[in-house]
C-alpha positions as CSV (number, residue, x, y, z in Angstrom):
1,X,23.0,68.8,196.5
2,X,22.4,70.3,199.7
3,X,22.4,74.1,198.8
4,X,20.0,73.0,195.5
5,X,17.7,71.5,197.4
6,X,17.5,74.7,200.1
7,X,17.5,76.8,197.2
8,X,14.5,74.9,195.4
9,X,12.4,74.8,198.7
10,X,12.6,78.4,199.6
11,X,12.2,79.9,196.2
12,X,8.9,77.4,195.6
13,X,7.8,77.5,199.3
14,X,8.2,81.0,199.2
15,X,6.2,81.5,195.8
16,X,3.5,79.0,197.2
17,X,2.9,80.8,200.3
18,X,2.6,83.7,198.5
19,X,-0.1,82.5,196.7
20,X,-1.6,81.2,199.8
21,X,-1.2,84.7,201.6
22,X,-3.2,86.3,198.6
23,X,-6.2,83.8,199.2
24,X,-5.9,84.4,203.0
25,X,-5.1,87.9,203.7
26,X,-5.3,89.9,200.2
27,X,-1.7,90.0,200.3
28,X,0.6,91.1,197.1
29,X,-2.3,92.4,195.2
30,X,-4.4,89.4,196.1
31,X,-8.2,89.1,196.5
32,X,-8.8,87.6,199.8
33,X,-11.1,84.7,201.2
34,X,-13.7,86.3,199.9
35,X,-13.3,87.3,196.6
36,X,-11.2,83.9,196.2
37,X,-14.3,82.1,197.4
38,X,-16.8,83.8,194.6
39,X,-14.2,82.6,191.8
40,X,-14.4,78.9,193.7
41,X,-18.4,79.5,193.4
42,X,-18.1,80.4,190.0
43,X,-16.1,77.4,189.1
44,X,-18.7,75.4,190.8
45,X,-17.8,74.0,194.2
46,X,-19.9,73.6,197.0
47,X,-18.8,75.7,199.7
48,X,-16.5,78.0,197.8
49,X,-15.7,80.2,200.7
50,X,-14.0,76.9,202.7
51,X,-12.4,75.7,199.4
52,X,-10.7,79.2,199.7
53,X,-9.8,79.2,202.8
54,X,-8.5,75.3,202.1
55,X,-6.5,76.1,199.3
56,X,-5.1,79.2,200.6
57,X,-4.1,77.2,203.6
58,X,-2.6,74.4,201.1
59,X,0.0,77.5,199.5
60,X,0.4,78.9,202.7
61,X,2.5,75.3,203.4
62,X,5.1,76.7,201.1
63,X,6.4,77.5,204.5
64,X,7.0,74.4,205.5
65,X,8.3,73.5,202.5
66,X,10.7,76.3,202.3
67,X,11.9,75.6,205.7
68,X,11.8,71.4,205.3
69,X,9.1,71.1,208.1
70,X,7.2,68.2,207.6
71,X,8.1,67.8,204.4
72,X,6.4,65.0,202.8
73,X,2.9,66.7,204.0
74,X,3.7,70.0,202.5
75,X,4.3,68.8,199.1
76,X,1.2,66.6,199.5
77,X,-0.6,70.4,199.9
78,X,1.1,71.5,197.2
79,X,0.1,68.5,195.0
80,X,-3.6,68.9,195.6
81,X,-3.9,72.3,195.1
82,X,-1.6,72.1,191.6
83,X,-3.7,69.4,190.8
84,X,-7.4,70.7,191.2
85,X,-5.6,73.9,189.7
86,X,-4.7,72.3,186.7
87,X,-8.2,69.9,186.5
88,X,-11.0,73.1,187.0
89,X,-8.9,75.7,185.4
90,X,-5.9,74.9,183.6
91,X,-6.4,72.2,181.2
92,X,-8.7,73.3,178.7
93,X,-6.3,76.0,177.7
94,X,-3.5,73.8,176.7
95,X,0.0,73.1,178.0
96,X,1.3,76.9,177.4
97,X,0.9,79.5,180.8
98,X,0.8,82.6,178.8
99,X,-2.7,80.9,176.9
100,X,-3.6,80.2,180.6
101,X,-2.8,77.0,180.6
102,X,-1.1,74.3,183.1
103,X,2.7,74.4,182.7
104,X,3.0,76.7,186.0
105,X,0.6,74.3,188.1
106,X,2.4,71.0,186.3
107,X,5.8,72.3,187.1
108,X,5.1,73.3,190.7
109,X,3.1,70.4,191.3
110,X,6.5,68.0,189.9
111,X,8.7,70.4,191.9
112,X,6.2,68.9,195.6
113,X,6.5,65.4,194.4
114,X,10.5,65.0,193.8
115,X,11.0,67.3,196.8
116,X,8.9,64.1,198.5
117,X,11.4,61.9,197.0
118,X,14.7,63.3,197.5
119,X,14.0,64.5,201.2
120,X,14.4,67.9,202.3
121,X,18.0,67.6,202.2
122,X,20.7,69.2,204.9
123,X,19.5,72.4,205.9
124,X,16.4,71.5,207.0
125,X,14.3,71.1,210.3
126,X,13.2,67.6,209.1
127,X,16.9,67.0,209.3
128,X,17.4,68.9,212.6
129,X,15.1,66.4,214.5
130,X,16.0,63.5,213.1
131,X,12.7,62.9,210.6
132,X,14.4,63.4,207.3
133,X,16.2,59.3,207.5
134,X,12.4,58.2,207.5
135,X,10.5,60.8,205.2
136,X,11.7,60.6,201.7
137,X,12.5,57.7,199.0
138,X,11.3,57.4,195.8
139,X,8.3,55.5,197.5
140,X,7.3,58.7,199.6
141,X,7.3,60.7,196.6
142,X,4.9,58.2,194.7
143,X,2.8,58.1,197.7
144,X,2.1,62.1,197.6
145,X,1.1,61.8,194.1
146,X,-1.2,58.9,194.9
147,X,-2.9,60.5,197.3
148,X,-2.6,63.9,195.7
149,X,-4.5,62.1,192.7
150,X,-6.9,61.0,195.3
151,X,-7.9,64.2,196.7
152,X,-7.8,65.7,193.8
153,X,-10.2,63.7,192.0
154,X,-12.8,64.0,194.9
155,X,-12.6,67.7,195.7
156,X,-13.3,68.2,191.6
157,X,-16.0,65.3,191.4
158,X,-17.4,65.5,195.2
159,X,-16.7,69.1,195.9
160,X,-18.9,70.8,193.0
161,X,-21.9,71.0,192.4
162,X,-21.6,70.3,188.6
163,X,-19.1,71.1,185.9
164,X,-19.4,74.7,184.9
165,X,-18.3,74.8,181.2
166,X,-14.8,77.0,181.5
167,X,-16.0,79.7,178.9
168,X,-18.5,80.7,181.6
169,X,-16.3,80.4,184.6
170,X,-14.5,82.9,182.9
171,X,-17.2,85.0,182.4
């Protein structure tokens, strides 16, 4: 279970931070902060240039994640940002990723949440210092999604200025 759970964390960390280095740095093709924060205008939030920046961050803890560094708090990032993902773009295209819709976000956002649960496993920092005993159980992984949910549902509702209908987002 060990080598799974290594494997899982660096290939999703990995991905994740990837993501997060596009939003950051225009890494891998990406379109930086600032290009990243008009599309965060366009879908309506408030100060779409710090949402940017905030979910770029949020990816960019796929490096914790890979490397089973605070684990519980990582997949908490991941969480939000699958989760606003899936709630201002995702769902009004259905289930399918290749119509645009939220089976990526849904399966990277399960992937943070049973990573919560099961621990980070053996090869890990968490375990290295001694953390990993008191930072996973199912309860740990229910609390990330809790609180994912919580975030979530007041960066969408708090954090924009209005819904923007999703045919002119994607204007």
């Amino acid at each position: 279970m060990s080598y799974g759970l290594l494997l899982l964390r660096v290939i999703v960390g990995g991905t994740m931070f990837g993501h997060g280095a596009q939003k950051l740095f225009g890494w891998f093709g990406g379109p930086g902060p600032r290009g990243t924060g008009g599309f965060f205008g366009q879908l309506g939030f408030r100060a779409p240039l710090a949402m940017a920046v905030a979910a770029g961050l949020a990816e960019a803890s796929g490096l914790l994640l890979a490397a089973g560094f605070v684990t519980p708090l990582a997949s908490l990032a991941i969480a939000v940002v699958m989760l606003n993902a899936i709630a201002t773009v995702h769902w009004p295209k259905g289930f399918w990723n290749s119509n645009g819709g939220y089976e990526f976000n849904l399966t990277l956002l399960t992937v943070g949440v049973a990573i919560a649960a099961i621990g980070p496993g053996r090869f890990s920092i968490d375990r290295a210092i001694g953390w990993d005993d008191n930072i996973s159980g199912v309860w740990w992984g229910v609390g990330v999604l809790a609180a994912a949910l919580v975030i979530s549902f007041l960066t969408v509702t708090i954090g924009r200025r209005h819904a923007i209908p999703h045919a002119q987002a994607a204007a």
